[in-house]
N, C-alpha and C positions, 0 to 999 in steps of 0.2 A: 364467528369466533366469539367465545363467549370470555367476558373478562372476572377475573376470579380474586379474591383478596389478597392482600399480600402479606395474610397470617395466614395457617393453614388452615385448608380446609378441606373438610373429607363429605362427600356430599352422597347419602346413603341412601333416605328414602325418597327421594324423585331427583330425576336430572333431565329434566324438560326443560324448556324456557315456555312460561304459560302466558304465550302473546300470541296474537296474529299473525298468520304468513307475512315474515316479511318478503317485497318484492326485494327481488338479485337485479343488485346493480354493479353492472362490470367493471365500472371506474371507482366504486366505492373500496377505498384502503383504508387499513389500517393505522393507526398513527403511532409514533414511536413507542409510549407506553404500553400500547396492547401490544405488540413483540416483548418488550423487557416490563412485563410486572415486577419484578424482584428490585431490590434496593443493595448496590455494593455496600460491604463489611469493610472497616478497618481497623487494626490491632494498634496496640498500644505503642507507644513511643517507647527506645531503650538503646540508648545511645550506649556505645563500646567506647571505652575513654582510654589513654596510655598519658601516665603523666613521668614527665623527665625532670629529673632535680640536679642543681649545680654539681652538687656530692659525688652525685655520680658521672665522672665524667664532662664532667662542663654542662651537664640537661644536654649531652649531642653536640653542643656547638665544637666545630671542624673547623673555620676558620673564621678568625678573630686578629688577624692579622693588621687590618685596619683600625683599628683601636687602643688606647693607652691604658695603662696600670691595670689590666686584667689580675682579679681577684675572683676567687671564693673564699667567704669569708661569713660566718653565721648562715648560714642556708643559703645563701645565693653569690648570684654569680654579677660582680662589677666591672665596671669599663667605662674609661672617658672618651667624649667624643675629639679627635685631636682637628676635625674640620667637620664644615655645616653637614659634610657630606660622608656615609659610609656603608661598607658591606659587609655583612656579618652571614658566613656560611654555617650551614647543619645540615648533620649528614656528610650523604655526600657528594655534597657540593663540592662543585669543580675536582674532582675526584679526590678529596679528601680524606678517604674511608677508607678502611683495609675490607674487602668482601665477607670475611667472616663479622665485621662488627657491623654490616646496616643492620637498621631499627625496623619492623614495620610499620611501612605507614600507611595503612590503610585500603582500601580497595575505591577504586572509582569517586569517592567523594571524601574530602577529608576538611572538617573545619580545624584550623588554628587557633589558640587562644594563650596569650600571655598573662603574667600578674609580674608587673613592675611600680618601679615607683622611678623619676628622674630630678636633680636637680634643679632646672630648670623651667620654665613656665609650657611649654608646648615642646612637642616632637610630632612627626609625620613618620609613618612605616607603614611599607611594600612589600608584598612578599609574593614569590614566585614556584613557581614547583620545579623539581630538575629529576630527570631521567636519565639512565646512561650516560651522565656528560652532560648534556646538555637541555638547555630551559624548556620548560615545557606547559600549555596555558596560557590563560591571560595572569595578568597583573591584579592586585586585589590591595586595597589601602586600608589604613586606620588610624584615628588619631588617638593619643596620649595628652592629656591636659591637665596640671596640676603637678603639685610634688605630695601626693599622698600613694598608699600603694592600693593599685587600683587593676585589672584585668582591662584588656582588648583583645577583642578575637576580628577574625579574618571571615569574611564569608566563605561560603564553601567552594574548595576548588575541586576541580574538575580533571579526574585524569584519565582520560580516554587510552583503552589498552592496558599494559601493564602496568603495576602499582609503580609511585614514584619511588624514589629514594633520597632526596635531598630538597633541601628548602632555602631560598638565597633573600632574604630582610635584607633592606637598603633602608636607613634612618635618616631624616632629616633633621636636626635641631643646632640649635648654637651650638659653639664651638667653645669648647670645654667644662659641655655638660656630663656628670656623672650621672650614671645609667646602673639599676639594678634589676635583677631578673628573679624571682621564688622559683618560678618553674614552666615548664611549656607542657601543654597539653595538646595530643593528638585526638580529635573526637572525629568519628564515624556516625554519621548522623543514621540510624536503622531502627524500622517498624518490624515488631515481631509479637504472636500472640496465637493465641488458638478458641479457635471460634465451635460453637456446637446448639444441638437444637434438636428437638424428638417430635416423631409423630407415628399417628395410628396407622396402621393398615389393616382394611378387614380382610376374614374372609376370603377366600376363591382365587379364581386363576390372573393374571395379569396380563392383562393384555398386549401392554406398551405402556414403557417406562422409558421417556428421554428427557434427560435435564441438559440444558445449556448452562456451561458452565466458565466462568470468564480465567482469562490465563492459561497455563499448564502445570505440571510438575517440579518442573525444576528447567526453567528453560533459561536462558542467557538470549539478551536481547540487545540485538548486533554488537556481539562482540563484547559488550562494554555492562552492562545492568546485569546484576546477577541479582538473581529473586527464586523465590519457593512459593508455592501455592498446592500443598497435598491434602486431595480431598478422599475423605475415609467416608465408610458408611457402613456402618454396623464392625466397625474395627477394623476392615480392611481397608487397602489402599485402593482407590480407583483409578485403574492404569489410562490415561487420557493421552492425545497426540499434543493438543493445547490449539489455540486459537491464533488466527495468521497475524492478527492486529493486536498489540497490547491490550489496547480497550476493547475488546471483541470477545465473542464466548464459542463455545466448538463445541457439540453435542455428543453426547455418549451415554451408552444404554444402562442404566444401573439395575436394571431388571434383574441379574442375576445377584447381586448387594443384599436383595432385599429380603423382607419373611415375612407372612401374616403379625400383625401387634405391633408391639412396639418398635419402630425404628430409632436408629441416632445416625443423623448429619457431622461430618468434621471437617472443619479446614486448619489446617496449620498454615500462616502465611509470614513470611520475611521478605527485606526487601530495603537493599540499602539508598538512602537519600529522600524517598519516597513512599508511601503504603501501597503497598502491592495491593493488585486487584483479586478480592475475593467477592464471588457474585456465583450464586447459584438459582437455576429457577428451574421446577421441574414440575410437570402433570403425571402422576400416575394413572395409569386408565384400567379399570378392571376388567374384564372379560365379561362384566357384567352389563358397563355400560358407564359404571359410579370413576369420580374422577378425585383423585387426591389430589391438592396442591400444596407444593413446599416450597417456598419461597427464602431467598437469605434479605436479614433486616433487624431493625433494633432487638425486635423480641427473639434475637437469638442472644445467648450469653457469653463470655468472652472473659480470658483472663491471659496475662502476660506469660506463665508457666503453665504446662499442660499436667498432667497427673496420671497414672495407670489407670486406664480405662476410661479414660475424657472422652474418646471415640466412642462407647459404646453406650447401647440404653441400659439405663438406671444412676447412671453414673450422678451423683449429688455435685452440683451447680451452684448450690445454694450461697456459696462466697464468691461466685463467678461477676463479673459486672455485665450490667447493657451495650452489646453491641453499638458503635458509633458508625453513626456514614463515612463510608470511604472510596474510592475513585466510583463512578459510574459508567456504564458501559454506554457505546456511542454507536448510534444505528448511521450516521450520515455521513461519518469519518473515512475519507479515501485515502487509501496508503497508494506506496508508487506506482503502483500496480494497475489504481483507479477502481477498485472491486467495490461494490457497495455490498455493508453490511447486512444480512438478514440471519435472523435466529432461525435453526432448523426447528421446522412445524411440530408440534407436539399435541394437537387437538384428534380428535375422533373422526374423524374425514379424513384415510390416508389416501391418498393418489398412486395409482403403479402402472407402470404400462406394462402390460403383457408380455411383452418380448425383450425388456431390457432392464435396467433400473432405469435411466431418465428419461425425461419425459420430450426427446427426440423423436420425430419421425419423418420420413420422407413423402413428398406430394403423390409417388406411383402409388402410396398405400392408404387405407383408411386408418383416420386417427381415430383411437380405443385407448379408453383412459378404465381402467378398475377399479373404484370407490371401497375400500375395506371399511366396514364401521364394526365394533365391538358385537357381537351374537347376540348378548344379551340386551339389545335394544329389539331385538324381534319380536318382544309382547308387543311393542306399538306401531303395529303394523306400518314399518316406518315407508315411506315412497323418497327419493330422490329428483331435486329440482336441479337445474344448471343452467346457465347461459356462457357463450362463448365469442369471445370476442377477438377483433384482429387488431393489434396495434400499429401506431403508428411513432413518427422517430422523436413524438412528445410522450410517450410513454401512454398513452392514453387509444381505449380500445373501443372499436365499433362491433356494435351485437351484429353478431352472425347466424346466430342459432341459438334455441335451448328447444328444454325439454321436460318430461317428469319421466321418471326410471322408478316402475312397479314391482317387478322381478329382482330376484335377489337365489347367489346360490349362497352354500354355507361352507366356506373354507377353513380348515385349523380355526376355528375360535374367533373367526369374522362373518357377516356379511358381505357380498362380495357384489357391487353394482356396476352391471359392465353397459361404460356412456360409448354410443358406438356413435361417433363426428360427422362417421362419413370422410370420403378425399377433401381435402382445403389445399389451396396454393398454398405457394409457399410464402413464409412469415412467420413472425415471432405474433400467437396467441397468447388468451387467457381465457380457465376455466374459473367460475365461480358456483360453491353449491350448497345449498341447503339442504337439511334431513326434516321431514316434517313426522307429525304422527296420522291417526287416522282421523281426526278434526283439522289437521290444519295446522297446528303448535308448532312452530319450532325448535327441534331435539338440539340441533347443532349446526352452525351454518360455518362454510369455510369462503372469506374472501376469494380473489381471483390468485388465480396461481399459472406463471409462465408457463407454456411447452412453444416447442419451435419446431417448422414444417421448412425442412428444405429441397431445393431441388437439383439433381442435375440438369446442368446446363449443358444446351444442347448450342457449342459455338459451332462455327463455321469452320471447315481444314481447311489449309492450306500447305502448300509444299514447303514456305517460310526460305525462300531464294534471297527474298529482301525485307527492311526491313518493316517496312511500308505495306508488304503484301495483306491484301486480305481486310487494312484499314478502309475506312469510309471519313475520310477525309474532309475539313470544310476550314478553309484558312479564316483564322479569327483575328489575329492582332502581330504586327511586324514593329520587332524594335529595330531601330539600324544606329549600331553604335557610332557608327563614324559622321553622322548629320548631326549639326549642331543647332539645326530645329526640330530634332524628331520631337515629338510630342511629350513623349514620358520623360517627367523628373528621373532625375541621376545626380548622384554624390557621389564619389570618390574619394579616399582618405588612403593616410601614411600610416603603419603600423606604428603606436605610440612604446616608447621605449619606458620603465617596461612596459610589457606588454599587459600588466592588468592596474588599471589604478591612473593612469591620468587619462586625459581625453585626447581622441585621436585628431591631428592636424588633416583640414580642410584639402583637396587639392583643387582648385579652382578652375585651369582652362584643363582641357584632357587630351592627351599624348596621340595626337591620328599620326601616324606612320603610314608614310607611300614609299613602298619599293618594291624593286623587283617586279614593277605592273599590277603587284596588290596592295588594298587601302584595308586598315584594321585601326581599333583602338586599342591600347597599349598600357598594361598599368604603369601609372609615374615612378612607384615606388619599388627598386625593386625585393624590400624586406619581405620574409613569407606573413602569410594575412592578410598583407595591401590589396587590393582589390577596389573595382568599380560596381555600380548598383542602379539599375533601371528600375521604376516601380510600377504597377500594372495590373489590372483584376482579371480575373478570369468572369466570365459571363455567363458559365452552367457549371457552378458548383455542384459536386457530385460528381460530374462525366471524368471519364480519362481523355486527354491529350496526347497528341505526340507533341514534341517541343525537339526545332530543329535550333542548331546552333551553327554556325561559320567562322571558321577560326583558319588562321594562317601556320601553314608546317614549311616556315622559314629559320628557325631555330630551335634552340636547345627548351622548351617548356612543360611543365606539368602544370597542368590548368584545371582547375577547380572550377565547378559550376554548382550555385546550390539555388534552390528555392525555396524561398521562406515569407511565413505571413508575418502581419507584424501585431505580434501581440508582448505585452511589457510585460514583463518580471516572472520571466522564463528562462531555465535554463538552455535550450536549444531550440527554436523556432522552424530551422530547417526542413521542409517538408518530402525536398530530393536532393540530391548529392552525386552527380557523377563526375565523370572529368576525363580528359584526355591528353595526354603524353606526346611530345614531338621531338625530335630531333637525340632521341636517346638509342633503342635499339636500333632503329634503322634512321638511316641518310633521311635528310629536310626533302621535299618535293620540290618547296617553294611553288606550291598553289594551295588554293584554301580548299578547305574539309569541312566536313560536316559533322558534327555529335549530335545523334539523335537519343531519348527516350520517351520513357512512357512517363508520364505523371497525371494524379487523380488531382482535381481542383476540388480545392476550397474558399469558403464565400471570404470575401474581402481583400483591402488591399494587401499585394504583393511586393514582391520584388527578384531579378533574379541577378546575382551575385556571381563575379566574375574576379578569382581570386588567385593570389601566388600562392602554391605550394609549397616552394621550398627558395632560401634566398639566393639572390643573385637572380630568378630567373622570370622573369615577365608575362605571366598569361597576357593573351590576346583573344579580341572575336572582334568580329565584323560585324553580325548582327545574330535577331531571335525572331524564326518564325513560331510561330503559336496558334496548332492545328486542333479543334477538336476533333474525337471521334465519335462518331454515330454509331449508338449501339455496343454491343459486345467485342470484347476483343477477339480474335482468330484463335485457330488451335492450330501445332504444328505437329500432333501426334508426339511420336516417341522418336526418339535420337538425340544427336547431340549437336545438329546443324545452328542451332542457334545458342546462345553463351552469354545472354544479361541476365547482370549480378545487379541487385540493387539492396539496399542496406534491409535485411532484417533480421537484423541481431535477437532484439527482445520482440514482447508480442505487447509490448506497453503503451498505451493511449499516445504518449509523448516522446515514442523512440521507436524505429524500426516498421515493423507491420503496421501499427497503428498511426503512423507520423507520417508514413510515405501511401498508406493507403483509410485513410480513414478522413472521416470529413466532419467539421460541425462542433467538434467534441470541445470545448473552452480548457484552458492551458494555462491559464492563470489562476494560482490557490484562490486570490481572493475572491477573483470574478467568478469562479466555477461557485464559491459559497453563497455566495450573495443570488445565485442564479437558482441555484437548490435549496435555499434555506426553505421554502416553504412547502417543499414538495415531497410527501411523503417516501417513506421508501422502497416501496414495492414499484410505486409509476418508475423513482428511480432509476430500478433496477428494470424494470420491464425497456425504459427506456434506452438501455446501454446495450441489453441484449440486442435491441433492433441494429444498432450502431454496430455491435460485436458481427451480427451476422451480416450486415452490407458490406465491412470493412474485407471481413474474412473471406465474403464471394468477389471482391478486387483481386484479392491476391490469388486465389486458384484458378480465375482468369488471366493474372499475368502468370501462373506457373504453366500453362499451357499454352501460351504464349510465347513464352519463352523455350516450351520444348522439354519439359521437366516431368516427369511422372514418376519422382521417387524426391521424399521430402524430409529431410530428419531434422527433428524439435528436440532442442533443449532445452534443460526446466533446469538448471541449479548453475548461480556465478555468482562468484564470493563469499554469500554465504545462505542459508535458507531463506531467508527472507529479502532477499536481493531478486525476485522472480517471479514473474506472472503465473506461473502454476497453482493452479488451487485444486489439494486433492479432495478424492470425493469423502461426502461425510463417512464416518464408522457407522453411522444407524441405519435403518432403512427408512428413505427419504430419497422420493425420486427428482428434486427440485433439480432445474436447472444451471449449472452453476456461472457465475460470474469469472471467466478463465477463457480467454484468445486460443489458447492450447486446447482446449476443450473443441472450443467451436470449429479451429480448426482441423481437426480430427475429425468432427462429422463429417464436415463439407470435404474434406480428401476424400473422404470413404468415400461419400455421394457420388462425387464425381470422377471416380475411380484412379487416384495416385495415390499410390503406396507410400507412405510413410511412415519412420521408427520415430516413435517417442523416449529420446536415450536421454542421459545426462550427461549435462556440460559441467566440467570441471573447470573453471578460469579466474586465474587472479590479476 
């Protein structure tokens, strides 16, 4: 990959690199700059102001109730404080406002700003936001000092969802200070401006044209951020889907935008609280072989109002100013989802596989990879180098093979080098490839780039009578709750009232119950949540378990069982979650039961968690056996003899699929940073896919397990960006993508269960 300036630049009469073969090394990546040459734009500051005067209407103020000898009187508005303490509503506060008379106030963010003067030496003012009735936000302060007439403003608040409508100031000062107000002002703090920039295009056909482009059009960002980012090019608009992460860029073919000569770039960008991300970076490639680059940065020009024909070339700039830096796009940034960022490939080396767009294939077949390079590189008698590597779950790849690729056919206005792999197990590779000429120079070289080789598994039938059948069994670790030497530490605690915010009460000796000829332990407490906790490792991280459980059906319980690691400053740790119900639809036996499942291990300490469901009612268990299995899990064909549910809601690293079958993966923001800061992001991303695809062959071994061979995925809850789905780019680009929903759609296919990819609607 060849890095290129980040003014433009049109490279006409040679586009060689005049060096020595470099050797292909397959661990050799990219580092964050060479994916984003380009530099974010930001637009002008231009704040929306609304100013309120006594005259009219009190400047808003609705209640004033608290306060003595209310005036207006020369432009403003007076009052004494009749105690140290008081509330003064606006708006409509505490419903004070007739619906035809609110004010706007603003969208998502709104700074306050007074200009008073007071009698007395200091005052203290709070102000709060209100919605429908009621308060809404934190609390924001300011002080007033002196008796001269002087402004205070409020920092910005924050109104999540619909605009507010009322504003509730509480004053602190002596008691019988006189207070005067000129006026209030609502300010909206908003970046707005329109950015532009021309460049040449020669000549001839075009062979590919994709710019990554950061943002979208006009998208709302969950729920709450409203912003614009329309990018034109040569006067039109380019219709884009936008990118999944704020700071992230989405690829889109501008090839059809364009014309020989002169072009013109535009962004229009708005964006309240903040400067919206404007970032463009784009290689044009000619058919020829010549490569344009346009990149966004100072040397584009910019002005607060746009003009007829700003978008277009010729347009005079000449009063325009210099672009300033504005947000930067972010290659290492995980959203919930866990996706690592990569810019879709834009270089002269495209990847295809024959028979699909990604670059998927299964172990029965041989992997064939299709090299496109531009036609017009065929004066230089160019040859094709590679090497091919197989990763491992540090993202990093062992050479397996290369090659050099002499032949070449000539497709539509490419080159076309067909790399034949050969069969490979299965596993997440990398190809890496150089173009040389007929010396040796290299034309264009492309780091490594993911494909993934899966298999079907070939498990074992079984009739699936029990639920044990067909395991390979080897008992590893017995808790027994009711010894008060067993080995493994145990806590127990009371659910703390409320229930978030203070700390939960200790319970020190634990509740063994003998009757009825059975011995259990017994939670103390009977609030829902209380629960008891054994702590304990597993020994072969990675393997599946079974995990038996013994519990008494002597009464009325719903019994929670979860297992979780323990890692800090996570929302949910839990890795299983099942549970068993007694004494509800049918009669108590009064003997003890068993709750068996499945669960995958992960490395480090454990614990497994024995909890009330609902109050009044007291989980119990006896003890915890803890079985590895050997090997793969069973298959029980098709039917419906078997019926375990286990949680997979989402396909997210930290919830469902990935929680209950995925191993290794760090859960904590900061420790996943500090673990990844140095690690480029391709290994990254190489490295998640191996994860992605070990995770995903758990779960289509427990769907056949379980007896399952029809699967339906859902991709949408709450809102777009609430979901692991990542669709495929609009350009052509066969990359692999970073998406559970993805992988797991191979691997059903592969291993033959039918599943619909539908959408879930849920709020």
């Amino acid at each position: 990959m060849l890095r290129e300036s980040k003014l433009i630049v049109a490279i006409g009469l040679s586009f060689l690199v005049c060096s020595p073969l470099l050797a292909l090394d397959i661990n050799q990546d990219p580092e964050p700059e060479d994916y984003l040459f380009a530099e974010g734009m930001g637009v002008p500051s231009q704040d929306r102001e609304t100013v309120f005067r006594p005259q009219d209407d009190r400047a808003n103020f609705t209640f004033l109730h608290e306060v003595k000898d209310v005036q207006v009187r020369d432009g403003a508005l007076a009052f004494t404080l009749p105690e140290q303490e008081v509330t003064l509503g606006w708006g409509t506060y505490n419903g004070q406002q007739a619906l035809t008379e609110i004010q706007d106030m603003c969208q998502q963010i709104v700074i306050v700003r007074l200009r008073l003067k007071q009698s007395a030496g200091s005052s203290r003012w709070s102000l709060r936001l209100w919605r429908d009735g009621e308060r809404i936000g934190e609390v924001v302060e300011a002080e007033l000092e002196g008796r001269d007439w002087q402004e205070i403003e409020f920092e910005p608040l924050h109104a999540d969802g619909a605009n507010p409508d009322g504003l509730e100031f509480t004053v602190e000062g002596e008691e019988g200070t006189r207070i005067e107000l000129e006026w209030l002002k609502l300010i909206q703090p908003t970046w707005e401006g329109y950015c532009r920039t021309e460049f040449v295009l020669p000549e001839g056909r075009i062979w590919r044209a994709m710019a990554n482009v950061g943002s979208a059009n006009d998208p709302n960002w969950y729920g709450r951020d409203e912003m614009a980012s329309r990018l034109y090019i040569n006067g039109q608009l380019v219709e884009r889907r936008g990118s999944l992460y704020l700071y992230h860029t989405a690829p889109v073919d501008i090839a059809p935008y364009l014309r020989a000569g002169r072009n013109c770039v535009g962004f229009y960008g708005f964006r309240i609280g903040y400067q919206p991300p404007l970032y463009f970076q784009a290689r044009i490639i000619m058919q020829s072989g010549e490569v344009v680059t346009v990149a966004s940065g100072s040397h584009w020009t910019c002005s607060p109002q746009g003009a007829e024909g700003w978008n277009e070339p010729g347009f005079d700039d000449s009063g325009w100013s210099q672009a300033v830096r504005g947000p930067q796009i972010n290659t290492t940034h995980r959203d919930s989802a866990h996706k690592t960022f990569l810019p879709a490939y834009g270089g002269r080396l495209l990847m295809k596989s024959p028979n699909r767009r990604d670059l998927f294939y299964t172990a029965a077949q041989p992997v064939v990879v299709d090299v496109h390079v531009p036609a017009g590189l065929r004066t230089n008698t160019p040859t094709l180098s590679y090497v091919l590597g197989r990763a491992d779950a540090r993202g990093e790849c062992t050479p397996v093979t290369d090659g050099v690729v002499r032949s070449f056919t000539q497709r539509r206005g490419s080159l076309v080098y067909r790399v034949d792999l050969g069969q490979q197990e299965d596993g997440v590779y990398a190809l890496a490839l150089s173009l040389e000429d007929a010396d040796g120079a290299v034309i264009d070289q492309r780091y490594r780039e993911p494909l993934v080789v899966l298999r079907r598994m070939e498990l074992q039938t079984v009739d699936g009578n029990s639920f044990t059948e067909g395991l390979d069994l080897e008992l590893e670790d017995t808790i027994d709750f009711t010894d008060p030497d067993d080995p493994h530490p145990w806590f127990e605690c009371r659910t703390p009232q409320p229930l978030y915010g203070p700390a939960a009460e200790a319970v020190q000796e634990p509740v063994i119950v003998r009757k009825g000829g059975l011995v259990y332990r017994e939670v103390a407490d009977p609030k829902r949540s209380s629960g008891f906790s054994y702590r304990f490792e597993f020994e072969h991280p990675g393997s599946f378990y079974y995990m038996e459980m013994e519990y008494p059906d002597d009464a009325r319980r719903i019994i929670e069982v979860s297992v979780s690691s323990k890692t800090e400053g996570v929302w949910t740790n839990s890795q299983a979650g099942v549970g068993a119900e007694t004494g509800g639809r049918f009669l108590p036996t009064g003997r003890m039961r068993t709750l068996g499942w499945i669960h995958v291990a992960d490395g480090g300490p454990h614990s497994v968690d024995v909890i009330n469901v609902v109050d009044g009612q007291k989980a119990a268990a006896k003890s915890l056996k803890i079985y590895r299995i050997h090997g793969d899990l069973p298959s029980v064909g098709s039917g419906n003899g078997r019926r375990y549910g286990i949680h997979t809601e989402r396909c997210f690293y930290t919830s469902g699929i990935g929680m209950n079958f995925g191993t290794g993966m760090p859960r904590n923001p900061q420790t996943q940073r500090e673990q990844e800061k140095d690690l480029p992001p391709m290994q990254l991303f190489i490295r998640d896919l191996v994860w992605l695809k070990a995770t995903g062959e758990r779960y289509v071994q427990y769907l056949k397990f379980a007896g399952q061979n029809c699967h339906v995925m859902g991709c949408y809850q709450y809102s777009s960006r609430n979901t692991p789905y990542v669709p495929a780019p609009p350009v052509e680009d066969s990359r692999v993508l970073w998406c559970m929903r993805s992988m797991m759609a191979n691997l059903l296919d592969v291993n033959g269960i039918d599943f619909f990819a539908g959408v879930e609607f849920s709020q």
